[in-house]
C-alpha positions in Angstrom: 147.1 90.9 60.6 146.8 92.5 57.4 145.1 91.5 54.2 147.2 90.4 51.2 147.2 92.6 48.3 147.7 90.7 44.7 150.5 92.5 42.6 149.5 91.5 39.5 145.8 91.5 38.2 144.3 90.5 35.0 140.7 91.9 33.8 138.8 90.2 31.5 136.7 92.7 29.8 136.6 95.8 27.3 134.2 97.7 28.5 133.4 101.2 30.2 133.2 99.2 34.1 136.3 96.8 33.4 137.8 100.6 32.7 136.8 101.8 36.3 138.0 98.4 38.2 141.4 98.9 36.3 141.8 102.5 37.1 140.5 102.0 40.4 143.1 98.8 41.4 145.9 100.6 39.3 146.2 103.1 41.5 146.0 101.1 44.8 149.6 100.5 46.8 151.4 96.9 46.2 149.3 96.7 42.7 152.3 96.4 40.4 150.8 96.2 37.4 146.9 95.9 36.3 146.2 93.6 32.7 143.3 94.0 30.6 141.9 91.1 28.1 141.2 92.3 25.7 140.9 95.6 27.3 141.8 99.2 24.7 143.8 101.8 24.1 142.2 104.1 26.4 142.7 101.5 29.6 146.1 101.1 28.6 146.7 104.8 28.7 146.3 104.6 32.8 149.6 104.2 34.8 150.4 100.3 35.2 147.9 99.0 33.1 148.7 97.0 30.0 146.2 95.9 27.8 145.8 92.8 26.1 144.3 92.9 22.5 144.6 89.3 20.9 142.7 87.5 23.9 139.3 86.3 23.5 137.5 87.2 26.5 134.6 84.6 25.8 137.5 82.0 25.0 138.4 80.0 28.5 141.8 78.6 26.8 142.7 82.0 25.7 142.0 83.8 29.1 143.6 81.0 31.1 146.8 81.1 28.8 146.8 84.8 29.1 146.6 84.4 33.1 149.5 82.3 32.6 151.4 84.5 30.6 151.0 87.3 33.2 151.5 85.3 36.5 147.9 86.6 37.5 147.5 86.5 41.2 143.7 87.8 40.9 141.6 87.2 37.4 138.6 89.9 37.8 136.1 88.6 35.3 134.1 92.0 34.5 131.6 91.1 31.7 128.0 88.7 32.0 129.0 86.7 29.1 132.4 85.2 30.1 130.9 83.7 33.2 127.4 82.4 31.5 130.3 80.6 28.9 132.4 79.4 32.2 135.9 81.0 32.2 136.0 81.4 36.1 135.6 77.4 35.8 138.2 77.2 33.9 140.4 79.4 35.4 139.8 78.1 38.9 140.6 74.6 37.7 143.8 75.6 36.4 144.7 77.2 39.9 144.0 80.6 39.6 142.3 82.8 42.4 139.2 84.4 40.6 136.2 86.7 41.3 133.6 85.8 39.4 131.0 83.3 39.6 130.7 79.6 37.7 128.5 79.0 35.1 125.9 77.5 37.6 126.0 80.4 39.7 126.3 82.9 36.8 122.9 81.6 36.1 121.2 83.9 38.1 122.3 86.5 35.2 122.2 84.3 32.4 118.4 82.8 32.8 116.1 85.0 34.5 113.5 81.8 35.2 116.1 80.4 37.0 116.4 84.3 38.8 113.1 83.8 39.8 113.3 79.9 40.6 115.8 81.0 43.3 114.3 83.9 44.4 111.5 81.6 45.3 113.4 79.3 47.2 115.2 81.7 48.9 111.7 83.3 50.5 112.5 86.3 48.3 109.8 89.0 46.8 109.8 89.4 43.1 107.2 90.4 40.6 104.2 88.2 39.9 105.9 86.2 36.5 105.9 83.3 34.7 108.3 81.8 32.2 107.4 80.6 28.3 109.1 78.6 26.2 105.6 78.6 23.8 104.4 82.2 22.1 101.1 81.7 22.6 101.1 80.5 26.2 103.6 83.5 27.5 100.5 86.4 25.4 97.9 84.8 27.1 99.7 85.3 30.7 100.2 88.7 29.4 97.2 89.7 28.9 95.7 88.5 32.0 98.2 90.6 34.1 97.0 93.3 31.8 93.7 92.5 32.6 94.0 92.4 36.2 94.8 96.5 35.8 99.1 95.4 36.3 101.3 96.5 33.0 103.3 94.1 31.8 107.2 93.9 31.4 108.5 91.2 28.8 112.4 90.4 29.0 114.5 87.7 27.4 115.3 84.8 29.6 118.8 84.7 28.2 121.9 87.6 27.9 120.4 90.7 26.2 123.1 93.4 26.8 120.4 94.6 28.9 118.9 95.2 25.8 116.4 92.6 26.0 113.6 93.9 28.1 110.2 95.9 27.1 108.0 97.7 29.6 105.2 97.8 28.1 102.4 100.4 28.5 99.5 98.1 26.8 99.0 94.5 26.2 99.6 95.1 22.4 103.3 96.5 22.9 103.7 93.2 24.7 102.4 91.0 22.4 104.6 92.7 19.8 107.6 92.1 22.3 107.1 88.3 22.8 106.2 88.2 18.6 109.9 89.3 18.7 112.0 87.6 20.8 109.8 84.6 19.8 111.9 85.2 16.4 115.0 83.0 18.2 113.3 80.9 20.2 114.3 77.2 19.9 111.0 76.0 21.5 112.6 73.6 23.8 113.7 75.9 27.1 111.8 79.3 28.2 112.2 82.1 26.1 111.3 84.5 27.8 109.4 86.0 31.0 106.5 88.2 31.3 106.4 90.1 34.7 103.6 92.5 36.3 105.0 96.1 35.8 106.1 97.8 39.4 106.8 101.3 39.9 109.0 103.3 42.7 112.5 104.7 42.6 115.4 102.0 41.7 118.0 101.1 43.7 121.4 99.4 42.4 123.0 97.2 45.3 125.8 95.5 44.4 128.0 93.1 47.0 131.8 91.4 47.0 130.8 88.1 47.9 132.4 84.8 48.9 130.0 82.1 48.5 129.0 82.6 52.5 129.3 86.5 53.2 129.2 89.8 51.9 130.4 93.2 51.7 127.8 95.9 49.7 129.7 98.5 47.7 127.7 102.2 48.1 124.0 102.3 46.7 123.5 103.8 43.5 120.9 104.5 40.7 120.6 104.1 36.8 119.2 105.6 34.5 118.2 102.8 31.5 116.1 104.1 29.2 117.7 106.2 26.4 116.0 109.8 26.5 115.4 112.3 29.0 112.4 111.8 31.2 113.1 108.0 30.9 111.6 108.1 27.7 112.6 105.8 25.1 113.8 102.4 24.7 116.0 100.0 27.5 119.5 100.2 27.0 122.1 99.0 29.2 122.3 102.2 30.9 123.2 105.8 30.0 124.1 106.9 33.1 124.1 106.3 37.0 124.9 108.7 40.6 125.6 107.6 44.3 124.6 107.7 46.9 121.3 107.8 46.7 119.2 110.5 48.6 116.6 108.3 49.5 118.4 105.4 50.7 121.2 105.7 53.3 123.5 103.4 54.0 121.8 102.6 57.2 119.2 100.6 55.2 122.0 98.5 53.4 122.5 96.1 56.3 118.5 94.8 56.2 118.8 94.6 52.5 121.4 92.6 52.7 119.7 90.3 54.7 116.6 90.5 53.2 118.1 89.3 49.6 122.0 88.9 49.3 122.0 86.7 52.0 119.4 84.6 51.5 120.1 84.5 47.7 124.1 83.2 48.4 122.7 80.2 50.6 120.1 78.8 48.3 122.8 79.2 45.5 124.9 77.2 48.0 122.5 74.5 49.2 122.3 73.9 45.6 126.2 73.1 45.1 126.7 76.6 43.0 128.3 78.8 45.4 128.3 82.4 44.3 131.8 83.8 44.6 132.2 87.2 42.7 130.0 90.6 43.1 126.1 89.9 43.1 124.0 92.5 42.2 120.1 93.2 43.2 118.3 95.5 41.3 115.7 96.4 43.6 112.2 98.7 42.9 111.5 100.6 46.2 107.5 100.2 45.9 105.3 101.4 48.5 104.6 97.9 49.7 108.6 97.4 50.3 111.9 96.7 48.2 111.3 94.1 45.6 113.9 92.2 43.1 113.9 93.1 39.8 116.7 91.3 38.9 119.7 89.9 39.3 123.3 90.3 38.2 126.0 88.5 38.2 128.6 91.3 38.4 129.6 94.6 38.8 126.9 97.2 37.5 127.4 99.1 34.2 127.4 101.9 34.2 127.1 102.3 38.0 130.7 101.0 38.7 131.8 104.1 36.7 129.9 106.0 39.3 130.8 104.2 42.8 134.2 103.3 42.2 135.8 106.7 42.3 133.4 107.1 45.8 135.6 104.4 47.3 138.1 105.5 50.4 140.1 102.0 50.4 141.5 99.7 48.6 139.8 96.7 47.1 142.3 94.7 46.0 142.8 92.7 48.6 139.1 92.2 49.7 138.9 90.5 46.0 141.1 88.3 46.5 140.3 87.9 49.4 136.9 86.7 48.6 138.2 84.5 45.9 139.9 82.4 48.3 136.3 82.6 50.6 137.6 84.7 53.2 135.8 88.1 53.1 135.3 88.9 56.4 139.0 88.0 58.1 140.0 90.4 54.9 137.5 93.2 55.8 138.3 93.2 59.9 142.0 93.2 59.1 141.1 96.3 56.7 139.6 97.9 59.4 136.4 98.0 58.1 133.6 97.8 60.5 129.7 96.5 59.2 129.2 95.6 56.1 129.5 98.5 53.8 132.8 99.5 52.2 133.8 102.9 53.5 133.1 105.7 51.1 135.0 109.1 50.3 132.6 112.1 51.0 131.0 113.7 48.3 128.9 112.1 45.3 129.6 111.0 41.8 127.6 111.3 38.6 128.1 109.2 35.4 127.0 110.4 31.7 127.1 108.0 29.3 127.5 109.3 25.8 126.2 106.7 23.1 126.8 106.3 19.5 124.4 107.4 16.3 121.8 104.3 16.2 122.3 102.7 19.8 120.8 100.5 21.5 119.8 99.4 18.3 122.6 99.4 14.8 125.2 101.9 15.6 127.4 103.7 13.6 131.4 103.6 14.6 134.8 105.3 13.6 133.4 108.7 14.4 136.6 111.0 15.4 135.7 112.2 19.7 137.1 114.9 20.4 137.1 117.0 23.9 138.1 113.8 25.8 141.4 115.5 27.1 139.8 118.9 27.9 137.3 116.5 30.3 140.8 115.0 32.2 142.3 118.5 32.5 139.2 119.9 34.0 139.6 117.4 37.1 137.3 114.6 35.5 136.6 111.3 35.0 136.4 109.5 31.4 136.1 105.8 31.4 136.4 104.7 27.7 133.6 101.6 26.8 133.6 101.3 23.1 136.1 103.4 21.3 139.7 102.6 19.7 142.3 104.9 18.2 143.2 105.0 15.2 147.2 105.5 13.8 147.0 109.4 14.1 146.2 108.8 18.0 142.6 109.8 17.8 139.7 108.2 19.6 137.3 106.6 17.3 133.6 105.5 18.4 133.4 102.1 18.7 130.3 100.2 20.1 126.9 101.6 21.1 127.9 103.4 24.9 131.3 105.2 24.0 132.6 106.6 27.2 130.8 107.5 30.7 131.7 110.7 31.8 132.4 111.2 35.9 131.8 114.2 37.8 132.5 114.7 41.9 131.4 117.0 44.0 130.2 117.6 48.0 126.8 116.4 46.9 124.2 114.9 44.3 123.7 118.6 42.8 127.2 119.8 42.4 128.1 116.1 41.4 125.4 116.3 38.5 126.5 119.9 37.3 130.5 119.0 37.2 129.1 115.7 34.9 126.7 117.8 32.9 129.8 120.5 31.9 132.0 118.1 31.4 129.8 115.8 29.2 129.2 118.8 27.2 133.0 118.9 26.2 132.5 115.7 24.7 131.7 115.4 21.4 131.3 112.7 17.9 128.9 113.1 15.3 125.3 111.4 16.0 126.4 111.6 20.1 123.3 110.5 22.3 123.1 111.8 25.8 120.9 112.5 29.0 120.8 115.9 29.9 118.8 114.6 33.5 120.7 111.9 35.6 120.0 112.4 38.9 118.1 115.1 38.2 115.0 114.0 39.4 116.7 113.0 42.9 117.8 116.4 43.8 116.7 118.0 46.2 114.7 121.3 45.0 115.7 124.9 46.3 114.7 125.9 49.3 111.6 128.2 48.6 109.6 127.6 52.4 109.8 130.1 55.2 112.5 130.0 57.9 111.8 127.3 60.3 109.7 125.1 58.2 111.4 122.4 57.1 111.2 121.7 52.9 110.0 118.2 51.9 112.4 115.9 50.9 113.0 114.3 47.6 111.2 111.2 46.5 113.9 110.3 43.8 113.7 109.3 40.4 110.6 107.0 39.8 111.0 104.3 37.7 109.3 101.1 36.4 110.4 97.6 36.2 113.3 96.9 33.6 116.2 95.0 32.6 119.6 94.2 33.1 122.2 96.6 32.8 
């Protein structure tokens, strides 16, 4: 028995991680042809990918007649905001084979109450929280976790771009933070949610899932805030590595059971099953993992990072989960557990950002040195940029293309990103000069026969959505 591959895929997405699924299924045997909506330039530069400009991701009539148009055998819905609005319902009731959640399962994105509220349920370890829907109620639970010695983290309940999350270092900076998103508030549903501030290393797990089982891509890490030294404000990520030298893939199995699993049936029990990639963001505390978070699809930016780490295809294990039947698709694949079978080596993504981001950016800036990063051996996975009629790349959007280097491990992965980041330039660029930095190992410096400690990884603190 063999699994079926789809021939012809559509996308739904623009962005820097719809980029890497196209790129990645584009060049996978039996894919015919790859479609993007709206998609860019950039995507459509890749072999068998054609991109779809006048479609309105957000728009279920306009993806579904798009679908149509295309004979899509698979719909990939990449973005958070298509499935919070419901275009895998749509498409699903017009017959097409989708991976993406519904809008009740998307939920677990798109209110981070209802995150915890199934979390709960599910016997599943989060932070101490509580959701608000009045000002004044969500500063006074602030200040008692600041009180109790905990620091506080204040994120939007709804979509944020991953935007919409403070950690704040004192009570004030979080009463500031609720002040602000209190700005929007309609006063009838929670606002926002105030959780106790953790700390430990961060830990990206994201899984193909089919409503019942799952299959976990390769660990990796993020980096969210916007300067060096994890200084700065949330964004939704400048940069992310795999694997992770801390965490092994031998550890994925009890995470899996310890969340995934857990979170899929109480989603079920409730009539939403969850058919698309869920994604825990974990904080690896002293006491244990813990969930930060939830997503409803694939990481960004760490799909630019772990999809070029992957040894098989995918395209049929998609599908395959679309139709809710994972794990005849993975044995007949030959895959053996539940973690999908990696290339050696690691993989470090850069994100370069626009003048202004996360907050107003400034666009049409001319890139150049893209082509010098592609003939060096490298990855660049476009996220907001167009060309203009001379065939330059303009920027965009806020994150403007994420930058992949490969090598035999973490270091050598880190330094091939780093050079070839540095080719890149626009005026007002904002990079990281230290992802996965901070999880590489030191130099040896012991004597012979002692063995060197090994690396904690990058410490973190809780954050948002990426």
């Amino acid at each position: 028995m063999t699994a079926s591959m789809p021939t012809r895929v559509l996308i739904v997405g623009a962005g820097g991680r719809e980029h890497a699924i196209a790129w990645k299924l584009a060049s996978e045997p039996g894919i015919n042809a790859v479609y993007v909506a709206p998609g860019s330039a950039a995507m459509e530069a890749e072999a068998r990918v054609t991109a779809l400009p006048g479609v309105d991701p957000l728009d279920a009539e306009s993806v579904t007649a798009a679908a149509r148009k295309v004979a899509a055998e698979l719909v990939v819905i990449g973005p958070e905001a298509p499935l919070a609005a419901g275009v895998a319902d749509a498409l699903r009731l017009a017959g097409f084979a989708v991976f993406g959640p519904g809008r009740g399962a998307a939920r677990i994105e798109s209110s981070k109450a209802f995150c915890h509220d199934v979390a709960r349920a599910a016997g599943i370890r989060m932070p101490r929280f509580g959701s608000f829907a009045d000002p004044a109620a969500a500063a006074a639970f602030a200040r008692t976790l600041a009180a109790d010695g905990h620091g506080v983290v204040v994120k939007a309940d709804g979509l944020a771009a991953g935007k919409g999350v403070t950690v704040a270092d004192d009570v004030e900076a979080a009463l500031a933070a609720i002040d602000l998103l209190a700005l929007d508030a309609s006063g009838a549903e929670p606002f926002v949610v105030i959780e106790e501030r953790l700390r430990g290393p961060e830990a990206s797990l994201i899984a193909i899932a089919d409503g019942r089982d799952v299959l976990a891509m390769p660990l990796a890490r993020d980096h969210k805030r916007l300067l060096d030294g994890d200084a700065g404000p949330n964004t939704g990520g400048m940069g992310a590595f795999s694997p992770l030298p801390d965490l092994d893939d031998g550890a994925v199995e009890g995470l899996l059971d310890a969340f995934h699993r857990p979170l899929l049936a109480e989603l079920a029990r409730r009539g939403s099953p969850f058919i698309g990639a869920l994604y825990a963001g974990l904080m690896l505390t002293d006491d244990g993992p813990v969930l930060l978070e939830c997503n409803a699809r694939f990481g960004d930016p760490e799909t630019q990072a772990i999809m070029p780490r992957l040894a098989g295809p995918i395209g049929p294990l998609l599908l395959a989960a679309a139709g809710r039947g994972l794990r005849a698709a993975a044995t007949a694949a030959g895959i053996r557990g539940s973690v999908l079978p990696t290339l050696p080596g690691s993989a470090v993504a850069i994100v370069l950002a626009s003048a202004g981001y996360p907050d107003a950016v400034r666009r049409g800036e001319p890139i150049s040195g893209l082509d010098a990063v592609i003939a060096g051996g490298d990855l660049v996975f476009h996220a907001g940029t167009r060309r203009d009629d001379a065939g330059r790349y303009l920027t965009n959007g806020g994150r403007v293309v994420a930058v992949v280097g490969r090598g035999d491990d973490l270091a050598a992965a880190a330094h091939r990103a780093d050079a070839a980041a540095a080719l890149v330039s626009f005026r007002g660029a904002q990079r990281r000069t230290d992802i996965a930095r901070a999880s590489i190992a030191p130099p040896e410096i012991v004597p012979p026969g002692i063995a060197a400690p090994a690396s904690a990884g990058a410490a973190g603190v809780a954050g948002g959505a990426r």
